[in-house]
Backbone and ligand atoms as CSV (ligand in chain L), in Angstrom:
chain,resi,resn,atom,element,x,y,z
A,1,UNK,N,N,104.156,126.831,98.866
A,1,UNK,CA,C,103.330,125.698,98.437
A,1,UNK,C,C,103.084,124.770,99.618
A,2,UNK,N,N,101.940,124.425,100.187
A,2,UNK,CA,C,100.968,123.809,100.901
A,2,UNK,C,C,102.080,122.263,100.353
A,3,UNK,N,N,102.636,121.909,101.478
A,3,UNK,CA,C,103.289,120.262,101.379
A,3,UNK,C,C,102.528,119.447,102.049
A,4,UNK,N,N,101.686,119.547,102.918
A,4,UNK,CA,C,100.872,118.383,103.944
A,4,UNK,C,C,100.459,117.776,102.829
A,5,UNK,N,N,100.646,116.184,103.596
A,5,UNK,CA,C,99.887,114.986,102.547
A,5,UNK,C,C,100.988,114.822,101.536
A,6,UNK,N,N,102.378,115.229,101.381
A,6,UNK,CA,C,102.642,115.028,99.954
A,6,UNK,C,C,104.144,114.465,100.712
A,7,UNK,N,N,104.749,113.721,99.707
A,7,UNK,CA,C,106.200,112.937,100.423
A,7,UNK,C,C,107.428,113.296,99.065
A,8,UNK,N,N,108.680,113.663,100.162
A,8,UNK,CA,C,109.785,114.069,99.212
A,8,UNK,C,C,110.644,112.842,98.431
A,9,UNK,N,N,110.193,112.325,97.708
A,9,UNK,CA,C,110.734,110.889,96.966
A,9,UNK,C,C,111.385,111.207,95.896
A,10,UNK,N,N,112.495,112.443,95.395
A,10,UNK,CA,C,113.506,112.376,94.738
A,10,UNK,C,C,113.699,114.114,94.274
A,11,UNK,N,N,114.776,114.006,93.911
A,11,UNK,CA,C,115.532,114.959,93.262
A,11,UNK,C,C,115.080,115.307,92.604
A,12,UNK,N,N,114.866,116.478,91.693
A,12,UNK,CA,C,114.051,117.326,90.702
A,12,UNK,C,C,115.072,116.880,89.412
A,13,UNK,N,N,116.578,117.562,90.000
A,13,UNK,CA,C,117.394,117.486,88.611
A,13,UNK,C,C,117.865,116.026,88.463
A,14,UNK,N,N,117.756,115.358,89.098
A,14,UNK,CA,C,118.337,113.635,89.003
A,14,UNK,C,C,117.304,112.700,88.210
A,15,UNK,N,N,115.199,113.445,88.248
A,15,UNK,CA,C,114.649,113.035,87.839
A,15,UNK,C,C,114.594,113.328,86.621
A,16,UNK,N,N,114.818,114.606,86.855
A,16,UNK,CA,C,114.806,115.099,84.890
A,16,UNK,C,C,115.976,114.668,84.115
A,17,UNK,N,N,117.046,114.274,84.629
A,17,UNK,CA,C,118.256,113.443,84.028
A,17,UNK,C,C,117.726,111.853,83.586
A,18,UNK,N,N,117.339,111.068,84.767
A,18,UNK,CA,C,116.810,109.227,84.624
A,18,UNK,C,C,115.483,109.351,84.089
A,19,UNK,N,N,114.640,110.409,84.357
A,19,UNK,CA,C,113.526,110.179,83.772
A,19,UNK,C,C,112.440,109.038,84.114
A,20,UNK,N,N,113.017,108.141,84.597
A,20,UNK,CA,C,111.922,107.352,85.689
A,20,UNK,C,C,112.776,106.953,86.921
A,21,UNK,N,N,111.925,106.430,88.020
A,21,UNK,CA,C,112.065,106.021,89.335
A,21,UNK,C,C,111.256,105.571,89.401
A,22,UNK,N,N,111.332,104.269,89.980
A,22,UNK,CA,C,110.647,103.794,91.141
A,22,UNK,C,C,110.720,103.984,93.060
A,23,UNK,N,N,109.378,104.546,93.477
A,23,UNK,CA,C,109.328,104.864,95.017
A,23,UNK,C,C,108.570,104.346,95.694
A,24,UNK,N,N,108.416,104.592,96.794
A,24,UNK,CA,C,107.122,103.265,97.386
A,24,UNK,C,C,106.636,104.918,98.382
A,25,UNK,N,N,105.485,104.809,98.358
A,25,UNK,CA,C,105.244,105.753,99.393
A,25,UNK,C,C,103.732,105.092,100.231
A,26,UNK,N,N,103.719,105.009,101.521
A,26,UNK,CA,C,102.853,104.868,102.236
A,26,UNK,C,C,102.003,103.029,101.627
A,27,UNK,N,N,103.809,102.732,101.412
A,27,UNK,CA,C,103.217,101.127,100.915
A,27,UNK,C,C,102.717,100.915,99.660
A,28,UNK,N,N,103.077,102.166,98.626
A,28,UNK,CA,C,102.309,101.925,97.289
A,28,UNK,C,C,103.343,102.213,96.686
A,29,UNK,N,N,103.545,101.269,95.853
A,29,UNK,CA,C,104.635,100.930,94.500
A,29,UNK,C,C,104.512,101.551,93.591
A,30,UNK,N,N,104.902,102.625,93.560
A,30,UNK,CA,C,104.962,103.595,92.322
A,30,UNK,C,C,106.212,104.147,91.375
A,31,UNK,N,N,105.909,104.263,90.114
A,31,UNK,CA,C,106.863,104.484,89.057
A,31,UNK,C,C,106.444,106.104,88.571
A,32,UNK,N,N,107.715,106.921,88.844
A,32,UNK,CA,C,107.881,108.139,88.879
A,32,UNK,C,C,108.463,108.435,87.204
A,33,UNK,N,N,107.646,109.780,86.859
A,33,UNK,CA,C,108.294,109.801,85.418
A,33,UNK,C,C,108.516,110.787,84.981
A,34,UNK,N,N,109.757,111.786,84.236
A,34,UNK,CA,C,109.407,113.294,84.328
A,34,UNK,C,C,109.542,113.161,82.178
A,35,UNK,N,N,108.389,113.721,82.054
A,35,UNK,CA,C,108.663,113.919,80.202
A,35,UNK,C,C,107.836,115.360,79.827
A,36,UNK,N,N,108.380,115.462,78.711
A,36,UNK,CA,C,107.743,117.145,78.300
A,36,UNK,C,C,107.229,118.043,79.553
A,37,UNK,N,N,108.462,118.205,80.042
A,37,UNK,CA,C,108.775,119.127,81.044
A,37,UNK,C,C,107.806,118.948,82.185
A,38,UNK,N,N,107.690,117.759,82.481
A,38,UNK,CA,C,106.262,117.768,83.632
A,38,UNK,C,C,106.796,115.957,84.225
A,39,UNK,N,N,106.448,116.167,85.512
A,39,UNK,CA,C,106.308,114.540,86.221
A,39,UNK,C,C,105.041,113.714,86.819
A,40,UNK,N,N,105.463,112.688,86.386
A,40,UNK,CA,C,103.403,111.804,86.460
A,40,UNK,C,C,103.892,110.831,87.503
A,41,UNK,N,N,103.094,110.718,88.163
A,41,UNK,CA,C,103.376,109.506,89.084
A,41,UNK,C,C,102.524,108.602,89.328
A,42,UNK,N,N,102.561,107.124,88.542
A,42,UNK,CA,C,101.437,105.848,88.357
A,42,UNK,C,C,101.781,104.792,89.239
A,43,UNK,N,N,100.355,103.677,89.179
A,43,UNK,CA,C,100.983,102.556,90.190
A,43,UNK,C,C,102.482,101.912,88.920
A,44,UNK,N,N,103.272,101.070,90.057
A,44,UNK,CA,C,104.149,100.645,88.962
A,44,UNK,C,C,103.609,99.237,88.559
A,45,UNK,N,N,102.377,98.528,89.237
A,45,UNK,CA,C,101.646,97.555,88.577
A,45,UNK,C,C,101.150,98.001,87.605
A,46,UNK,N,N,101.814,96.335,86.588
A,46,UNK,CA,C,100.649,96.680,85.093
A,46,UNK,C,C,99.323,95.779,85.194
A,47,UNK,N,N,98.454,96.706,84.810
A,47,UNK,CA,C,97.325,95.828,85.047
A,47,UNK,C,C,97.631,94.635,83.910
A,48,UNK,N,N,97.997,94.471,82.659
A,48,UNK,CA,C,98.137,93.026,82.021
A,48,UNK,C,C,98.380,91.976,83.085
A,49,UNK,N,N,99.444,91.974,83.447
A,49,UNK,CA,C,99.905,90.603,84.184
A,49,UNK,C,C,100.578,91.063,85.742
A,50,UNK,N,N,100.357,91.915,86.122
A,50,UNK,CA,C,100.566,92.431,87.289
A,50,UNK,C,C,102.069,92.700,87.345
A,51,UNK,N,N,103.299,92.669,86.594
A,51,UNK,CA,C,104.524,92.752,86.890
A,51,UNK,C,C,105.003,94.008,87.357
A,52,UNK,N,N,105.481,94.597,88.387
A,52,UNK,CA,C,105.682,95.714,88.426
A,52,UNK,C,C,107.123,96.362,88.232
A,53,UNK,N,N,106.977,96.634,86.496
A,53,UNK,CA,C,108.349,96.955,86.162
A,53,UNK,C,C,107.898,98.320,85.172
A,54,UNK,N,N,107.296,98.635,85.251
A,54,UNK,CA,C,106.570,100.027,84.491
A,54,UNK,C,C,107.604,101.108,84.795
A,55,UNK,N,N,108.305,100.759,85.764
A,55,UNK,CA,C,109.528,101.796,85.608
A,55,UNK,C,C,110.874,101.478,85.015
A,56,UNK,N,N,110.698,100.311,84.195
A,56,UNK,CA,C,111.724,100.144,83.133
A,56,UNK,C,C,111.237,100.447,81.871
A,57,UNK,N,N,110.096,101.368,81.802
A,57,UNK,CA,C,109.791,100.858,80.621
A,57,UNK,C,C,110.293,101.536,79.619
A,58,UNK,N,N,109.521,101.983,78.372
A,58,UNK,CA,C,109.882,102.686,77.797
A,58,UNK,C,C,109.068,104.024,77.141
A,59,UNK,N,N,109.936,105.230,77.776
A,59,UNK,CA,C,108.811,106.595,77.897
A,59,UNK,C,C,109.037,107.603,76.619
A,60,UNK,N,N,108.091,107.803,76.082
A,60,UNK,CA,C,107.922,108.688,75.191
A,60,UNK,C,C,106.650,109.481,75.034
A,61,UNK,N,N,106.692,110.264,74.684
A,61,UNK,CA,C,105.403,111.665,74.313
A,61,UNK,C,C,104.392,111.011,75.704
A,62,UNK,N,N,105.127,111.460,76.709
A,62,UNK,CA,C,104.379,111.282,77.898
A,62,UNK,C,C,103.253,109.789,77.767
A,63,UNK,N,N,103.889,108.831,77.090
A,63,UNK,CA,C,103.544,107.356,77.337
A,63,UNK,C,C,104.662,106.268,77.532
A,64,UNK,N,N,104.049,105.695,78.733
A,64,UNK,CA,C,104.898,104.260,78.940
A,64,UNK,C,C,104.643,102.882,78.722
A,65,UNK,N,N,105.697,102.638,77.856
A,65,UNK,CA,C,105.075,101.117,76.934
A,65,UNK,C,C,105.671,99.925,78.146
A,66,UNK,N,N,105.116,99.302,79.047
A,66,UNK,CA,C,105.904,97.995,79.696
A,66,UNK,C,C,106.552,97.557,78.851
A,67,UNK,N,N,107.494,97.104,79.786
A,67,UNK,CA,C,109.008,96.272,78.905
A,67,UNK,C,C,108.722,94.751,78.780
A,68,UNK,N,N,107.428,94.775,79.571
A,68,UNK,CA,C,107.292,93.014,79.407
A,68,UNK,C,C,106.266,92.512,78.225
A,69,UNK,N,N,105.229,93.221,77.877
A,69,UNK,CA,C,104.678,92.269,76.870
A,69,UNK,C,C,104.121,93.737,75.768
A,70,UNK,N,N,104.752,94.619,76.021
A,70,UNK,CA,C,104.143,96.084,75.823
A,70,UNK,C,C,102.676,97.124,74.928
A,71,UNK,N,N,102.056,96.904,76.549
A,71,UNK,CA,C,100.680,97.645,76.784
A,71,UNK,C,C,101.516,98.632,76.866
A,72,UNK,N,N,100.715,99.932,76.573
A,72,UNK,CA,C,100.847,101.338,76.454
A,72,UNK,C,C,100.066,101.996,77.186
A,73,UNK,N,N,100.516,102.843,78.086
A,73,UNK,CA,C,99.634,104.036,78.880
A,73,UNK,C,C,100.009,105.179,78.869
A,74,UNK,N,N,98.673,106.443,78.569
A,74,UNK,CA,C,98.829,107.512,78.955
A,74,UNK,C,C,99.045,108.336,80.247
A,75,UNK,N,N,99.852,108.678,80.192
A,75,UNK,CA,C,100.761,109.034,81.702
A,75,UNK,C,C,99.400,110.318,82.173
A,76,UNK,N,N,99.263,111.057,81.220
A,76,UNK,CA,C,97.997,112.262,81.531
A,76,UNK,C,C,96.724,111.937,82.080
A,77,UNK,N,N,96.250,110.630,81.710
A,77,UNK,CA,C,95.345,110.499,82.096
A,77,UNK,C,C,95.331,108.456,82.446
A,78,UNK,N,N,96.128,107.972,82.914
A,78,UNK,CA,C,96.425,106.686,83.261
A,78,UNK,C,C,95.904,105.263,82.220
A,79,UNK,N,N,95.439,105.848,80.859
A,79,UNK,CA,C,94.429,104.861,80.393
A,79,UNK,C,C,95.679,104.058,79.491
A,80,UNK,N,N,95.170,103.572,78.714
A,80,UNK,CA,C,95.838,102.099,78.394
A,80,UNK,C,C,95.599,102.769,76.484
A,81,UNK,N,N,96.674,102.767,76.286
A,81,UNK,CA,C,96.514,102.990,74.538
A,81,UNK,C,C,96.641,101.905,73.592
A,82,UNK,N,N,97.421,101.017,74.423
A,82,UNK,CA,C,97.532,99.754,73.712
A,82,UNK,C,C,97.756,98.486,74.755
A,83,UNK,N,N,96.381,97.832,74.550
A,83,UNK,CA,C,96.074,96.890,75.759
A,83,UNK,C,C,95.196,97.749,76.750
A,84,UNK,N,N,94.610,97.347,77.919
A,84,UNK,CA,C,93.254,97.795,78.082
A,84,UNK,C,C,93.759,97.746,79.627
A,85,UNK,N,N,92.860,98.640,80.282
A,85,UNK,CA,C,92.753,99.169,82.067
A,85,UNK,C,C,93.265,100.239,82.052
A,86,UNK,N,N,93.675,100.843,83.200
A,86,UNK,CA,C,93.876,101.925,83.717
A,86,UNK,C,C,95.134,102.065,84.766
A,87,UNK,N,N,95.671,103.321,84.598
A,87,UNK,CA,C,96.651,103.236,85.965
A,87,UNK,C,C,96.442,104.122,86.683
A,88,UNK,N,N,96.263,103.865,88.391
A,88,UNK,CA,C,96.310,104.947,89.262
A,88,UNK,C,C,96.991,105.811,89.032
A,89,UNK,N,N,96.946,107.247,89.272
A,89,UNK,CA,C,97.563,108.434,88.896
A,89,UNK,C,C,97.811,109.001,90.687
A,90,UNK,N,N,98.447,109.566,90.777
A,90,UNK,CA,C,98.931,110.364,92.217
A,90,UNK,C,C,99.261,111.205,91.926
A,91,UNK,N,N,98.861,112.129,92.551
A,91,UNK,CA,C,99.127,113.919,92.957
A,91,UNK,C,C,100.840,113.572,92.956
A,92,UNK,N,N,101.486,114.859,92.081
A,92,UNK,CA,C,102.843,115.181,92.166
A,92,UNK,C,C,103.039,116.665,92.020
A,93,UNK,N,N,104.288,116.835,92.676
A,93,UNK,CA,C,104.668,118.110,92.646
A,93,UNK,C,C,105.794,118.309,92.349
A,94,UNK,N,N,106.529,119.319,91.790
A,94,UNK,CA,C,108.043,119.643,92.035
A,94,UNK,C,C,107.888,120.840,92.581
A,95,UNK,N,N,108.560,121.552,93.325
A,95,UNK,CA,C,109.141,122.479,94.435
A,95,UNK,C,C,109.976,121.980,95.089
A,96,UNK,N,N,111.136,123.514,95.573
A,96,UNK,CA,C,112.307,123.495,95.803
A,96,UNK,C,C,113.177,122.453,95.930
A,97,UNK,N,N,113.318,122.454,94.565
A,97,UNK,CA,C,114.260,121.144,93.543
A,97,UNK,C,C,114.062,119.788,94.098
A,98,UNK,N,N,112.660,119.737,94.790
A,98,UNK,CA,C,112.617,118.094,94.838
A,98,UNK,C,C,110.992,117.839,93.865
A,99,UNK,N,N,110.607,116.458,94.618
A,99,UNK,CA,C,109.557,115.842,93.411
A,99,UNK,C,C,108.812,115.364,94.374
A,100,UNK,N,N,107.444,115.879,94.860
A,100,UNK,CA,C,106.987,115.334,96.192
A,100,UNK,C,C,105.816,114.685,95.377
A,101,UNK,N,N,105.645,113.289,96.348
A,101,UNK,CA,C,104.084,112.651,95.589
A,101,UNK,C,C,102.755,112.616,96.484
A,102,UNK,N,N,101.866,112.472,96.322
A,102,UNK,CA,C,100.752,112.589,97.530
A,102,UNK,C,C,100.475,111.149,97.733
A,103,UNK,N,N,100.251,110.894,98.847
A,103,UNK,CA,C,100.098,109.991,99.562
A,103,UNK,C,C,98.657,108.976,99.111
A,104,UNK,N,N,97.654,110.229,98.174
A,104,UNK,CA,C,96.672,109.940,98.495
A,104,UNK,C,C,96.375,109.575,96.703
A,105,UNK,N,N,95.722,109.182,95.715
A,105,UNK,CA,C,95.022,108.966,94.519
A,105,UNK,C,C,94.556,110.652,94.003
A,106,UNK,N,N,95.325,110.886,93.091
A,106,UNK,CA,C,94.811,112.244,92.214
A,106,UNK,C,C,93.228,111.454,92.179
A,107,UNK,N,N,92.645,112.820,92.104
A,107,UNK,CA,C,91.175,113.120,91.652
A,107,UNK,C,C,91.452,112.048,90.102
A,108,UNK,N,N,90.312,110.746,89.509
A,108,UNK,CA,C,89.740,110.643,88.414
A,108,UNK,C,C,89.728,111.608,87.829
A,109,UNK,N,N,90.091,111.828,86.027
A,109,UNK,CA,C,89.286,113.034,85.337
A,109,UNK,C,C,88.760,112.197,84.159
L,1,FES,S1,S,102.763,92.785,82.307
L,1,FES,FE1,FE,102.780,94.738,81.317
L,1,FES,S2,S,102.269,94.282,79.268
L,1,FES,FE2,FE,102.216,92.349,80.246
């Protein structure tokens, strides 16, 4: 697997144990998340009020509700299920038992 562009920011089995992290890669504050067998990686700003604690939040059926006033986002596709905007999404990978993120903004879908 092609790694250029992508950064090793955690453990595979430590992520699938905590289930979120927060990492900073290339200066961007991001909240790492592994659920139904897959890992998403969003800004950890919430667009509501800008707090960036989206990696406390609380994750279920691949959505994270902020712990502060709780807006809801779809981790699949970054949108807002309850409360409104969007969250950057970043290229992630797992290979050989780590969790690499891309440096760069997944493709919009
Ligand atoms: S800052 Fe996230 S819901 Fe208000």
């Amino acid at each position: 697997m092609n790694m250029k562009g992508f950064f090793n920011v955690a453990d595979a089995e430590e992520l699938s144990l905590r289930r979120m992290k927060r990492v900073v890669v290339e200066g961007h504050d991001i909240a790492l998340f592994f659920d139904g067998g897959r890992a998403f990686a969003v800004q950890n700003d919430c667009p509501h009020q800008h707090f960036s604690m989206l990696h406390e939040g609380e994750l279920k059926d691949c959505r994270i509700t902020c712990p502060m006033h709780g807006w809801t986002f779809d981790l699949q596709t970054g949108r807002a299920t309850n409360g409104s905007g969007r969250l950057k999404r970043y290229a992630v990978k797992v290979a050989d038992g780590s969790v690499w993120v891309g440096g760069r903004m997944a493709e919009e879908t």
